[in-house]
Backbone as CSV, one residue per row, in Angstrom:
resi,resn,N_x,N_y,N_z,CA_x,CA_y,CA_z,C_x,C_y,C_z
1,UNK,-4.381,-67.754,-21.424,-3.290,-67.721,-22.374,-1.964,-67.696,-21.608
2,UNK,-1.007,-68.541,-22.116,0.303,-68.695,-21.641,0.888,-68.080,-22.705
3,UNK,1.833,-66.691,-22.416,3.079,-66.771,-23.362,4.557,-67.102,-22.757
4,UNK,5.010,-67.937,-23.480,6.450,-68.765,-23.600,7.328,-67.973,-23.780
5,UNK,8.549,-67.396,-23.056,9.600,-66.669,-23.734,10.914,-67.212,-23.151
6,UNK,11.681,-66.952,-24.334,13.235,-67.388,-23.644,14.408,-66.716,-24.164
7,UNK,14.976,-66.144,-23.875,16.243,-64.961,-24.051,17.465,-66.022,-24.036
8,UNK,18.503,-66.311,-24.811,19.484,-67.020,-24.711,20.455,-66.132,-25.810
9,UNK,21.568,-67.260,-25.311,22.839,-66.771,-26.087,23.606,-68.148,-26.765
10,UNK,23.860,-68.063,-27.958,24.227,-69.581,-28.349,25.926,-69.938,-28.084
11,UNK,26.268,-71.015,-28.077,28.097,-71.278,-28.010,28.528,-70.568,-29.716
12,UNK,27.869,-70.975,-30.503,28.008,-70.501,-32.209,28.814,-68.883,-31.898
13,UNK,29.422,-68.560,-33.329,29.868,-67.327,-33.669,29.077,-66.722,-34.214
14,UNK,28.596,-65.145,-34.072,27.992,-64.575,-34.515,27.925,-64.643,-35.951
15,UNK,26.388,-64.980,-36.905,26.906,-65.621,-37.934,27.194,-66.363,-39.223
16,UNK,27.309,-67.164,-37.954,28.230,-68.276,-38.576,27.006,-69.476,-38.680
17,UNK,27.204,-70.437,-39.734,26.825,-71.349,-40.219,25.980,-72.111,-39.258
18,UNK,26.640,-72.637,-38.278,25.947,-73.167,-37.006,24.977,-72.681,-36.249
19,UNK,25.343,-70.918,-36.128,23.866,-70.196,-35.971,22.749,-69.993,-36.698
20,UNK,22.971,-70.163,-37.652,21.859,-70.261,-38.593,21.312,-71.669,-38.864
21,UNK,21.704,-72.691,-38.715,21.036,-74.124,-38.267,20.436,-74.236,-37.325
22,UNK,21.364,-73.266,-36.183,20.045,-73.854,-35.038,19.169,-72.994,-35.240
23,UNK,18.632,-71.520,-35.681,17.693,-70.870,-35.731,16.837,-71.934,-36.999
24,UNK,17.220,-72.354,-37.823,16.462,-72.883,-38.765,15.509,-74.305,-38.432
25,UNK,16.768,-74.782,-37.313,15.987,-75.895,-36.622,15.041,-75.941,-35.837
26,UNK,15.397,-74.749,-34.731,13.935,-74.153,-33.877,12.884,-73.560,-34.882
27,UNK,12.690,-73.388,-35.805,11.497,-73.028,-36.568,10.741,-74.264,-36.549
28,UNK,11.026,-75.626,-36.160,10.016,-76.699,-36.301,9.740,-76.351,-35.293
29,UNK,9.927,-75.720,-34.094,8.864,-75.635,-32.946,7.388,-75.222,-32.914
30,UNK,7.695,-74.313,-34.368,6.221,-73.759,-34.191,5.083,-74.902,-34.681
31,UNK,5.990,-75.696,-35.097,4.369,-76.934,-35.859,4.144,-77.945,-34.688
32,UNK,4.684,-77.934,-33.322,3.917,-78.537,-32.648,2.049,-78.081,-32.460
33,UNK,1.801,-78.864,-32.082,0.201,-78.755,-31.799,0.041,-77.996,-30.404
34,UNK,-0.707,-76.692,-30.861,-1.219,-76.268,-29.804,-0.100,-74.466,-29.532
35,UNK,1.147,-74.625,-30.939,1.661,-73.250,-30.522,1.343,-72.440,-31.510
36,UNK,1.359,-71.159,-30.728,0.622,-70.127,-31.621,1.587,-68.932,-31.150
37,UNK,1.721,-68.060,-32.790,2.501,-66.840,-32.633,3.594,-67.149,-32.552
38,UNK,4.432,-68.370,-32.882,6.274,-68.573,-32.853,6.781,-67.388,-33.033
39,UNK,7.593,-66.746,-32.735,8.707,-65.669,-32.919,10.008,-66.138,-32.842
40,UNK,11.471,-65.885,-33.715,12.415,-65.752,-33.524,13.050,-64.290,-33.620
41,UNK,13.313,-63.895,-32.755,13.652,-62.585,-32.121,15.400,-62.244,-31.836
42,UNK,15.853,-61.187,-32.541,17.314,-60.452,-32.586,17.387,-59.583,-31.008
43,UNK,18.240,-59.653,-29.990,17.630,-59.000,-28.828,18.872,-57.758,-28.984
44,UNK,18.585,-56.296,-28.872,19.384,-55.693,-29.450,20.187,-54.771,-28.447
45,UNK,19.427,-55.204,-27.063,19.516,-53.649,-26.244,20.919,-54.293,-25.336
46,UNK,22.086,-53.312,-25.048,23.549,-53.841,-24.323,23.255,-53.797,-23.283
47,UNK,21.378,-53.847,-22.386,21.632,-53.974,-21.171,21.945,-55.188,-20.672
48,UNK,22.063,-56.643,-21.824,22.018,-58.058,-21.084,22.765,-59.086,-22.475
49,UNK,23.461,-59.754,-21.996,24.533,-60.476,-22.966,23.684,-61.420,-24.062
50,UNK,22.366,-61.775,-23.691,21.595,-62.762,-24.924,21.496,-62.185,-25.861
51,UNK,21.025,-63.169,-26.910,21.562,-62.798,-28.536,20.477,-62.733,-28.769
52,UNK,19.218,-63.533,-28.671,18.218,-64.197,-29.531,16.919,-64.467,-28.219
53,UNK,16.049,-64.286,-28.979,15.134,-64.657,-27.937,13.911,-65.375,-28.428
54,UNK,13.045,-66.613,-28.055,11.997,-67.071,-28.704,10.467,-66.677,-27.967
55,UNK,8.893,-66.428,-28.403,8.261,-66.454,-27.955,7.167,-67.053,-28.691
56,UNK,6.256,-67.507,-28.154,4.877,-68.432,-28.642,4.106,-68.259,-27.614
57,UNK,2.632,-68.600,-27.908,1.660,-68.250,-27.342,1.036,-70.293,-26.958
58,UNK,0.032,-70.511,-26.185,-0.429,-71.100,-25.890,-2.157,-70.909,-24.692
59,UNK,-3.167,-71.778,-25.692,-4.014,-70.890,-25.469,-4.501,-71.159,-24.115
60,UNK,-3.465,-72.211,-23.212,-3.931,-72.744,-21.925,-3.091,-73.840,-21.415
61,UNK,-3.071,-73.618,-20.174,-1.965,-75.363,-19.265,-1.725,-76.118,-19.837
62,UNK,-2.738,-76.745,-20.480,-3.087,-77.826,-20.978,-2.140,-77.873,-22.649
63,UNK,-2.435,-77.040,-23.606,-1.700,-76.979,-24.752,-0.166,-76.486,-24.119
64,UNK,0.175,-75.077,-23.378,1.434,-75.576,-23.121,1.774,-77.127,-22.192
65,UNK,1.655,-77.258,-21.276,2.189,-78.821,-20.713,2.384,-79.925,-22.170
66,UNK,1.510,-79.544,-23.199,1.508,-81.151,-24.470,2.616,-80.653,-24.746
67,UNK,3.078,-79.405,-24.875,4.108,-79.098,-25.771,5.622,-79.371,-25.647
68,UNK,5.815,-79.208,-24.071,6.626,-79.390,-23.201,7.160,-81.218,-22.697
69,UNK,6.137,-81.672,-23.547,6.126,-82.913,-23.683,6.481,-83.731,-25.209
70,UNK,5.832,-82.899,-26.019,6.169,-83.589,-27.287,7.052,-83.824,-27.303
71,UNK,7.434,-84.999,-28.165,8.375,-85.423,-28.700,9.298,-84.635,-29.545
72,UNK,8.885,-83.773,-30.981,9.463,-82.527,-31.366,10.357,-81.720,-30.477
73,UNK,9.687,-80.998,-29.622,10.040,-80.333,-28.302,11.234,-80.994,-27.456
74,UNK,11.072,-81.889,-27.137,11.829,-82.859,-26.444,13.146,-83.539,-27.136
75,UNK,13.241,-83.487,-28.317,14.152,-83.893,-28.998,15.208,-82.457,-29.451
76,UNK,14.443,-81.614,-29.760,15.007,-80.001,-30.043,16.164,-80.210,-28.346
77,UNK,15.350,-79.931,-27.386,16.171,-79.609,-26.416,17.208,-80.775,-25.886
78,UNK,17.130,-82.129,-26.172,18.255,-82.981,-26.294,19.170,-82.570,-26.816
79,UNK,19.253,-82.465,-28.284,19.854,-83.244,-29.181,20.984,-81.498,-30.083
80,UNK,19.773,-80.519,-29.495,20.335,-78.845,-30.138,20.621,-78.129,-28.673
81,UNK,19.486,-77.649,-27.850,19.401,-76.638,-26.969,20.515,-77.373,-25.693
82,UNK,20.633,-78.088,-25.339,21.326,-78.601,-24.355,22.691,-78.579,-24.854
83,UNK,23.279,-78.762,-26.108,24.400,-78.607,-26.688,25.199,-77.216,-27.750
84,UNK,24.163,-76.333,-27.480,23.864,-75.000,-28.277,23.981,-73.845,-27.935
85,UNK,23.358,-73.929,-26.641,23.196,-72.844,-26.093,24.143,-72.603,-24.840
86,UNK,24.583,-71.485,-24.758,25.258,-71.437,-23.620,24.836,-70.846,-22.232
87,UNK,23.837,-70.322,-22.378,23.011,-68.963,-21.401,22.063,-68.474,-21.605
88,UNK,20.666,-69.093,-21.058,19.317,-68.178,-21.362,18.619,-68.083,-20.253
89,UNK,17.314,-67.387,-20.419,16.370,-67.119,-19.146,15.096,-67.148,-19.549
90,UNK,14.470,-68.357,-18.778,13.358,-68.834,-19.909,12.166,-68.034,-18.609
91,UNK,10.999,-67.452,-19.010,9.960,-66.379,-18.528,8.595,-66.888,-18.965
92,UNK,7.964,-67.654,-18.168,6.485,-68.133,-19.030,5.623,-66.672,-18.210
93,UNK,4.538,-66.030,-18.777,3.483,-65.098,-18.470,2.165,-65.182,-18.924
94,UNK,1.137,-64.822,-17.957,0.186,-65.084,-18.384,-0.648,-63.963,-17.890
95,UNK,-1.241,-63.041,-18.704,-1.701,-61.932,-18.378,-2.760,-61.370,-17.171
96,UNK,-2.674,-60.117,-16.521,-2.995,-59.936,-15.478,-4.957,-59.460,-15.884
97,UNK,-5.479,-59.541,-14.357,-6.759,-59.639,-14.735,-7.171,-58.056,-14.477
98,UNK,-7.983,-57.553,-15.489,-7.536,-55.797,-15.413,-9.017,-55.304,-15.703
């Protein structure tokens, strides 16, 4: 299992109209094939300037790499995330063997 996470901060006003499009727009992420557990996440703690944070699950390389490829995916980060966001820290994990 791969989980996907990414902590960002958008150019938008806290908000404001534009923030709420792009959160509404990243909700098609979760209907790619192969993600599981989408989260859109409020990040609350003043130790670090991001606003928002996303996480999804993937049940292996293979389903994340398709995803990272789709077209969906690939168009989100053109066309929104590349023009949206101003600052994030993207963290893939995959649990330890215990």
């Amino acid at each position: 299992m791969i989980r996907h996470t990414v902590a960002f901060r958008l150019r938008h006003a806290a908000g404001s109209a534009e923030e709420l499009a792009f959160l509404q727009a990243a909700e098609e992420l979760a209907a790619i094939p192969g993600v599981e557990r989408f989260e859109q996440l409020r990040q609350v703690s003043p130790k670090n300037a991001f606003a928002f944070g996303f996480s999804m699950e993937f049940a292996d390389q293979a389903a994340y790499d398709a995803y990272n490829t789709h077209p969906a995916h690939v168009a989100f980060v053109r066309d929104r995330w590349a023009n949206e966001v101003d600052d994030f820290l993207e963290i893939d994990y995959t649990p330890l063997a215990g």
